[in-house]
C-alpha positions in Angstrom: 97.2 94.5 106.8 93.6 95.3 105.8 92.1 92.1 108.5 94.8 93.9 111.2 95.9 97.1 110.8 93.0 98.4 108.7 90.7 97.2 111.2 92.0 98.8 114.1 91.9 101.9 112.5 88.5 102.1 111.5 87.5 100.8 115.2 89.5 104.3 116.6 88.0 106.3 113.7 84.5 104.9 114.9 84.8 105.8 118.7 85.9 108.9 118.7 84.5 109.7 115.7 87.6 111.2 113.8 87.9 111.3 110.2 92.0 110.6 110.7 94.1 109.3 113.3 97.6 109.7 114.3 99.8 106.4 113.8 102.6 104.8 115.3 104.7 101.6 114.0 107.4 100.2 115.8 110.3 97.7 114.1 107.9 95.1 111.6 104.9 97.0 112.9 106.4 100.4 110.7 106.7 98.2 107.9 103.3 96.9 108.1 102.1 100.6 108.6 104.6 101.9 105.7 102.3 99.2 103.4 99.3 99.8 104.5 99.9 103.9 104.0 100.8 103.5 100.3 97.8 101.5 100.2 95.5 104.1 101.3 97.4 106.5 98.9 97.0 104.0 96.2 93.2 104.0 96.6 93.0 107.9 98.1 91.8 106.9 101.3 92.5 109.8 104.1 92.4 108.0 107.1 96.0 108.7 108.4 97.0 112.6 109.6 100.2 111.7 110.9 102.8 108.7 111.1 105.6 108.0 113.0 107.9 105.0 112.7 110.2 104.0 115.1 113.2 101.8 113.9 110.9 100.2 111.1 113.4 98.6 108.5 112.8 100.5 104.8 116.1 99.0 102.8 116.5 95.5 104.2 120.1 94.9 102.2 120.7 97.2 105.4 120.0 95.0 107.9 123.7 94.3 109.1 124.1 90.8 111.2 120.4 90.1 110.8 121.1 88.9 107.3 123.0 85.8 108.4 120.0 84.3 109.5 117.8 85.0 106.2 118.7 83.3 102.7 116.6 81.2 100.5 118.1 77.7 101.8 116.9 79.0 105.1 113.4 80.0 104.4 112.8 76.4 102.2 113.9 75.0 105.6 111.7 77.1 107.6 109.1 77.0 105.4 107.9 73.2 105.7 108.0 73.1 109.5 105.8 76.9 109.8 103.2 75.1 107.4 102.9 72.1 109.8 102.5 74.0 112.8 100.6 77.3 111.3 102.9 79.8 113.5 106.7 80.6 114.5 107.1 80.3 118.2 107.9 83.8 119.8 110.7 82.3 121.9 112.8 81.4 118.8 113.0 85.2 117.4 113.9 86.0 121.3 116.9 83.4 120.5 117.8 85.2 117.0 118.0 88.3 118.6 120.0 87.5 121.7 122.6 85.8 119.0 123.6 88.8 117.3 124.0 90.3 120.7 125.5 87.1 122.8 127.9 88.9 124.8 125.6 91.1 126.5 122.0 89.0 126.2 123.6 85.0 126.2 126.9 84.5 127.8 126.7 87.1 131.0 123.1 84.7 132.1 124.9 81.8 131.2 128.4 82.0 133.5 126.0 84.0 136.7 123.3 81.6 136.5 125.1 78.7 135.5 129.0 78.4 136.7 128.7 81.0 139.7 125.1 80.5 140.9 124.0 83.8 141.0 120.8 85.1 140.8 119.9 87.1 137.5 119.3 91.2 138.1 115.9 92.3 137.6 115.4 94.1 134.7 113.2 95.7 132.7 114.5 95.0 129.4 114.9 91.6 129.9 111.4 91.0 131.2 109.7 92.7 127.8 112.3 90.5 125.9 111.3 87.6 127.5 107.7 88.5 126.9 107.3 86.9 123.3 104.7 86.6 120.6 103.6 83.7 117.9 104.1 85.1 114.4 101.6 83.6 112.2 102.9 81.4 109.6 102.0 82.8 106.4 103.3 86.4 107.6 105.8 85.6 108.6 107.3 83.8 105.3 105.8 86.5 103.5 107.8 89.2 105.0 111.1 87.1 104.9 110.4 86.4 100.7 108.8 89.6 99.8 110.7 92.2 102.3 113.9 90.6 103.2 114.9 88.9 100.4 112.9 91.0 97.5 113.4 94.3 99.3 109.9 95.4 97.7 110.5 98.6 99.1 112.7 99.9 97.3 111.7 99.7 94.0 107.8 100.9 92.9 104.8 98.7 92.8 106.9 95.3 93.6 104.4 94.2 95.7 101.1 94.5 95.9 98.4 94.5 98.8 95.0 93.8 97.4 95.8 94.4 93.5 97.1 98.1 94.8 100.9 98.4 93.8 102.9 99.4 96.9 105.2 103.0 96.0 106.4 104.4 99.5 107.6 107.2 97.6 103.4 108.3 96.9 102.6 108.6 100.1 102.3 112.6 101.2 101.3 111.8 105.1 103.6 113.6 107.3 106.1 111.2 108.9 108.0 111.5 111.8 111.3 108.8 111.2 113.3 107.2 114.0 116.0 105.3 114.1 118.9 104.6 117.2 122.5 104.9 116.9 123.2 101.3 118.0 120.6 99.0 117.0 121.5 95.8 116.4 117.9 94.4 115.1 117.1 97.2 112.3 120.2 99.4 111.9 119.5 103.2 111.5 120.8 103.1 108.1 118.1 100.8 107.2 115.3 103.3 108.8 117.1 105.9 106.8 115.5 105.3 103.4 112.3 106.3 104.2 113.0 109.8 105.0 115.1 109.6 101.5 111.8 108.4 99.9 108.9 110.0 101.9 108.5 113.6 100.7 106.9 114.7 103.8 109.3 113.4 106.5 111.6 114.3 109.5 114.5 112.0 110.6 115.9 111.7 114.1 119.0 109.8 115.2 118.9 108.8 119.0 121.4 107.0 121.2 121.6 103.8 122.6 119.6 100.8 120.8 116.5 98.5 119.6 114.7 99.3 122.9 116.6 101.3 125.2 117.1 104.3 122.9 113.4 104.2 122.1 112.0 103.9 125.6 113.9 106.6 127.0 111.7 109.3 128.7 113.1 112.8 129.0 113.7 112.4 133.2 116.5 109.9 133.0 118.6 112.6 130.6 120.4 109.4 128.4 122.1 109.1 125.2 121.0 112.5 123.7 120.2 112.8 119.8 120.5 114.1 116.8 119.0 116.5 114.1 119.4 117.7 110.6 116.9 119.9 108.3 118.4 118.8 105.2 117.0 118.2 101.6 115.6 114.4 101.2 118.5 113.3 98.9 121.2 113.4 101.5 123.2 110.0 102.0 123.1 108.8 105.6 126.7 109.7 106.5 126.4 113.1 104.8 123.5 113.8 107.3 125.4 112.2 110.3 128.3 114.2 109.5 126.4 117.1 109.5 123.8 116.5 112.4 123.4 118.6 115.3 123.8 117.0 118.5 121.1 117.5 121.4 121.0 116.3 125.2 117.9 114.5 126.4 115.2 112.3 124.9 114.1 112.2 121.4 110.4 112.8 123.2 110.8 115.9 123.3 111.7 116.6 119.4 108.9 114.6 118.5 106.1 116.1 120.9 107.1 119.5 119.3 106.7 117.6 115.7 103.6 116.2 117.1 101.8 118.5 118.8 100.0 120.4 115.5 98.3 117.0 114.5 96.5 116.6 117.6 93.1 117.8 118.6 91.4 118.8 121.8 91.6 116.3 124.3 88.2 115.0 125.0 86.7 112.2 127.6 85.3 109.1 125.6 81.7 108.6 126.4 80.9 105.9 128.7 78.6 104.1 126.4 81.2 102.6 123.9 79.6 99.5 122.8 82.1 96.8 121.6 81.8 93.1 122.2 83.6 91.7 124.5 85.4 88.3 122.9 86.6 86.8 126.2 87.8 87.1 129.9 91.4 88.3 130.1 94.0 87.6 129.8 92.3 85.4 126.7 93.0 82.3 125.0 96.2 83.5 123.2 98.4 84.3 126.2 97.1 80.8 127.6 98.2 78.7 124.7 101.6 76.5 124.7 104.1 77.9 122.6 104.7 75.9 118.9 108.2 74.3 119.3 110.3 75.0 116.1 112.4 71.5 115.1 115.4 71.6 113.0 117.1 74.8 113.4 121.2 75.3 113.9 119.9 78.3 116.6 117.6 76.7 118.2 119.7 73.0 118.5 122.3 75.0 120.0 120.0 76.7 122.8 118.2 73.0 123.2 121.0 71.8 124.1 122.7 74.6 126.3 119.0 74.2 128.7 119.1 70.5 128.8 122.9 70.8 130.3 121.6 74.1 132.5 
């Protein structure tokens, strides 16, 4: 959080020479931000005007068919092969989240390509799926023990980031929340939470799912949404029950929340100094992915590519 997240921020606050910045965390990313934001409130530090957080889990006993793939037996398991390797291979999480989907994002690729020869359809979707990153080791158990399984977030000062005791319910930044109707990766009702718990907040509903629903720009009029100015301590089927549908995009709800945070719009100056590291596209995206042994999921796929 504070080597990452932290980081970046200051680097923005330093170019454009801001005192705040508005923030945006998608799916893990919102829980990272979510952290890092009652961090800042912890220790007083005003470097956030604005948050929004798209699909970003808050109560993880919410996380429908994820859950199968998370208990303790399976993070002991996990655990011994991450620490020999140092990272989780992107391609398996790509594998865990096609499973809970496997009749739309396994089977249909596996009878075209495979019993009837076809050539896949080109889509967009499936390109940025396919697109995968490493997950470092020691996050990555961290967030399955402290977020999955100890669900930190909903109870106060649970965890801790840098001896600061993590209470989401502290944090006065103005949040926009955002979660989609069918998700199958963080269900809304799992998003939901944090509009309970944040004082400050606005919840949307939107149509469609994980990544369709979010990436959905006004011009292709899909899946519509939904609004509710209710109090904070509504349940999540009162406010669906009660919720005023709209046509369209969600963008346009939140550029109207939006729009009051930002400032002029200004040109950078030329002169940014800032070291480069490395010719693109870098190191990283050059490196072999870690192969992950011993896994029911990933025996299974090993095996369906080796008869492919």
């Amino acid at each position: 959080m504070l080597k990452g997240v932290d980081k970046a921020i200051q680097k923005i606050r330093t170019i454009t020479q801001q005192p705040s910045v508005n923030v945006v965390g998608f799916c893990a990313g919102g829980v990272a931000l979510l952290t890092l934001m009652a961090y800042y409130q912890g220790k007083k530090i005003p470097y956030i005007k604005s948050a929004t957080l798209l699909a970003s889990p808050t109560d993880f006993r919410e996380m429908g068919d994820l859950l199968l793939f998370i208990d303790q037996d399976h993070i002991t398991s996990l655990e011994k092969t991450l620490k020999a390797q140092g990272a989780l291979a992107g391609e398996f999480m790509m594998k865990i989240f096609s499973s809970l989907r496997p009749n739309e994002l396994i089977w249909p690729n596996y009878i075209n390509s495979y019993l009837l020869g076809k050539k896949p359809p080109s889509l967009d979707f499936l390109f940025w799926n396919s697109d995968t990153t490493n997950i470092p080791a020691k996050m990555h158990l961290e967030y399955l023990k402290e977020f999955f399984l100890n669900n930190v977030f909903m109870e106060a000062n649970k965890y801790q980031l840098d001896k600061v005791g993590i209470d989401i319910e502290t944090i006065t930044t103005d949040c926009f929340i955002f979660g989609t109707q069918k998700d199958h990766i963080v269900p809304w009702k799992a998003a939901f939470p944090a509009f309970q718990k944040l004082r400050n907040s606005r919840f949307v509903l939107g149509g469609s799912g994980h990544i369709a629903g979010i990436i959905n720009p006004p011009n292709q009029h899909k899946y519509g949404y939904w609004t509710n100015d209710t109090p904070h301590n509504i349940s999540p089927k009162e406010w669906v029950d009660t919720a005023t549908k709209h046509s369209g995009s969600w963008w346009q709800e939140w550029q109207k929340w939006l729009t009051p945070y930002l400032g002029e719009k200004i040109l950078l100056p030329k002169d940014i100094k800032s070291r480069s590291l490395e010719d693109a596209p870098g190191r990283y995206a050059l490196e072999k992915t870690p192969v992950l042994k011993g896994s029911p999921i990933n025996d299974f796929w090993e095996k369906y590519t080796k008869k492919k």
